[in-house]
C-alpha positions in Angstrom: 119.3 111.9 146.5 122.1 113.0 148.9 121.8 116.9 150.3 124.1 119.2 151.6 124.0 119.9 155.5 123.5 123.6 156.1 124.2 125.8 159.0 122.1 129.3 159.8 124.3 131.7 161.5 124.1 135.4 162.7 127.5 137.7 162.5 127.8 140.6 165.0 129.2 143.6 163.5 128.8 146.2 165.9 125.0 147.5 165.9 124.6 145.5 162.6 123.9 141.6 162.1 124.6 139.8 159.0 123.2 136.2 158.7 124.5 133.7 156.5 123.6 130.0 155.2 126.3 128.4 154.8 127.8 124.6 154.4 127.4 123.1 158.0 131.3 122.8 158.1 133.9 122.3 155.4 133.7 118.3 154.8 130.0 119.2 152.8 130.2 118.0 149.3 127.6 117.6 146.3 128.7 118.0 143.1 125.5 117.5 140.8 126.7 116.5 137.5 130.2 116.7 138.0 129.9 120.9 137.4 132.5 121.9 139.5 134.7 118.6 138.4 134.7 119.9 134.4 136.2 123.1 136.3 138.4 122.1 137.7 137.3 122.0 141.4 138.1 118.8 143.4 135.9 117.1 146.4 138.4 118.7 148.7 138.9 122.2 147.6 134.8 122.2 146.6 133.0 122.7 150.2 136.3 125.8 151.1 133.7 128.3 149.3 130.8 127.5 151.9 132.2 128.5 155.1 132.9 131.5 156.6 136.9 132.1 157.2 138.1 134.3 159.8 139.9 136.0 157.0 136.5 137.0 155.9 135.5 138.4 159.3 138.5 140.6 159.0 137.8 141.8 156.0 134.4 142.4 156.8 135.4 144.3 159.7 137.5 146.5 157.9 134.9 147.6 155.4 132.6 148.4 158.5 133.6 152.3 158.3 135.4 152.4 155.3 134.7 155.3 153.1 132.6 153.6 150.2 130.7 157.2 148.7 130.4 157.2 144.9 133.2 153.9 145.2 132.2 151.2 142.5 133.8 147.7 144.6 134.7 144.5 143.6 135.1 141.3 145.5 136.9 138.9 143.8 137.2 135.1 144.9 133.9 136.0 147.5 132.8 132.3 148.4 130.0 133.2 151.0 130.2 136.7 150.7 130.1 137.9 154.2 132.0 141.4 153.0 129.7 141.7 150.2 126.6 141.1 152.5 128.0 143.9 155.2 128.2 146.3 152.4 125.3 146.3 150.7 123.5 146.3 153.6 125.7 150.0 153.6 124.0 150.7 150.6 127.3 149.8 148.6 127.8 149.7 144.8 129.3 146.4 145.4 130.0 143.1 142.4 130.6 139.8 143.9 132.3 137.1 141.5 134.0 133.7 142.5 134.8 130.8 140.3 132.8 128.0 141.9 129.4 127.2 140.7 127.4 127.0 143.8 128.5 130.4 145.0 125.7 132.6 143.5 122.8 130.1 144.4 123.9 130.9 148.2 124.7 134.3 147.5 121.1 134.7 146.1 119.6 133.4 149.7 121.9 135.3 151.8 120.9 138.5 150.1 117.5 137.6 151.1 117.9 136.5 154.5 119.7 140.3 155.4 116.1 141.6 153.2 119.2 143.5 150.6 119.3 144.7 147.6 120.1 142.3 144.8 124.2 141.9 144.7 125.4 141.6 140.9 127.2 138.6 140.8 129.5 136.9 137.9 131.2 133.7 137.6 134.4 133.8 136.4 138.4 132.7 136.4 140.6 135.0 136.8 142.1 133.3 134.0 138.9 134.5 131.9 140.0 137.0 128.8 136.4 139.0 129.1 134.0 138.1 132.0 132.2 142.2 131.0 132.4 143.3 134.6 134.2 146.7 133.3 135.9 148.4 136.2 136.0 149.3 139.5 137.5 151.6 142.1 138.1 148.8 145.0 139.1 145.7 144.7 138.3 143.5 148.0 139.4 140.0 148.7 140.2 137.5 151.8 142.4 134.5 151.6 142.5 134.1 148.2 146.5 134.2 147.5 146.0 130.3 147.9 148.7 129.1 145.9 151.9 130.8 144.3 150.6 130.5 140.7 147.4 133.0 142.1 149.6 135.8 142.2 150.0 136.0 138.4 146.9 135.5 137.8 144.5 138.0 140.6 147.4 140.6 139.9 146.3 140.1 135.7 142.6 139.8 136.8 142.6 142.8 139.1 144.8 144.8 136.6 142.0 144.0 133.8 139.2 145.8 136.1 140.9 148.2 138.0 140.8 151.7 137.1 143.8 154.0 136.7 143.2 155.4 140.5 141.8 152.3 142.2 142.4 150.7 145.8 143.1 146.7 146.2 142.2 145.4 150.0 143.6 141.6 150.8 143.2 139.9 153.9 146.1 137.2 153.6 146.2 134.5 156.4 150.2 133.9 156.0 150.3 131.6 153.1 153.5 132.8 152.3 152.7 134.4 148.7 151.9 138.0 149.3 155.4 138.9 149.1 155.1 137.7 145.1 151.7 139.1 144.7 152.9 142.8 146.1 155.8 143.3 143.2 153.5 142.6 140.7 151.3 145.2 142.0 153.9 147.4 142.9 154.8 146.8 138.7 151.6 147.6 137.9 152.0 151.1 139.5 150.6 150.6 143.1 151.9 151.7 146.5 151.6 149.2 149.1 151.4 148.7 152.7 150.7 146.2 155.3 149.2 146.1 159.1 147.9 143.5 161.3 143.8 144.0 162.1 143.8 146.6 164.9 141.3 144.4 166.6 140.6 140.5 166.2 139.1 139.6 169.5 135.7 138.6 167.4 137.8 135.6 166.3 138.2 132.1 168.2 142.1 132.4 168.4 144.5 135.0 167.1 145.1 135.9 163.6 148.3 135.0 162.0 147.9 137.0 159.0 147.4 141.1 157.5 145.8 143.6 156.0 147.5 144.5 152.4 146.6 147.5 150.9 147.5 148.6 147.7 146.9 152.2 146.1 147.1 153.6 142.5 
């Protein structure tokens, strides 16, 4: 039987290391039984969960010091989980959900390789009408305004578990649909902004993309 190729990395953040298993690049693909097929998930868009994304690093580099005391947080759309990782290893109240069905088998070993606390983790669609997460004040997400039709849909899904004062965090790479996504937000009552990373040089090359941050 086939097998995916897997890669072992170590992350530097600051004085803290998170290390990750993830897909050996982003051509990995094994769908056992067609699971992610009946989902909707296609051999090309199936191995984008396993990687890490320098949107990701971002992300995860912006929760470093962010105030997370008595803050229940949400990542939506986590794939590897690399923000989720840093912050439970912060001692976060922190949920991690994605869509895809492999995510929580690697989220399980990650959690293990950092020796963390078990991260609560829910497979759902944003589409979903009840997925009982119950709400949150954060909402955290990287690179996941993929396509225009995601605006609608995050914006419902975030507005579903967000509570009346709550904080959304994107990392968009530039795919040209934040512009969409920040009306709806700004309909649902949120205040937003936008900033480039004050500091990228982690990365391989520069990052085209922002910070978005929303408030309620």
């Amino acid at each position: 039987m086939p097998s995916l190729r897997i890669r072992y990395q170590t992350i530097e953040f600051g004085d803290v290391d998170i290390h990750v298993r993830t897909l050996r690049n982003n051509l990995e693909y094994l769908d056992v039984g067609g699971v992610a097929k009946k989902l909707g998930i296609s051999s090309a868009t199936w191995p984008l969960f396993g990687v890490v994304w320098a949107s990701s690093e971002i992300l995860a580099h912006h929760m470093l010091d962010y105030k997370i005391a008595g803050k229940r947080i949400l990542e939506v759309g986590c794939g590897i989980a690399l923000t989720s990782l840093l912050l439970n290893h912060r001692l976060a109240d922190i949920t991690a959900t994605d869509y895809h069905p492999e995510v929580e088998s690697f989220l399980l070993k990650n959690v293990q390789l950092n020796k963390g606390n078990a991260i609560p983790f829910v497979r759902t669609g944003w589409g979903d009408e009840d997925s009982s997460l119950g709400v949150f004040d954060l909402v955290i997400g990287s690179d996941i305004l993929y396509e225009r039709c995601h605006t609608s849909l995050l914006s419902n899904f975030i507005e579903q578990h967000a509570k009346p004062k709550c904080d959304v965090i994107l990392v968009d790479p530039g795919r040209g649909h934040h512009a969409n996504f920040s009306k709806k937000m700004v309909a649902l009552g949120y205040s937003h902004s936008q900033n480039k990373p004050a500091n990228s040089d982690y990365l391989d090359k520069p990052f085209p993309g922002q910070i978005l941050s929303y408030h309620r």
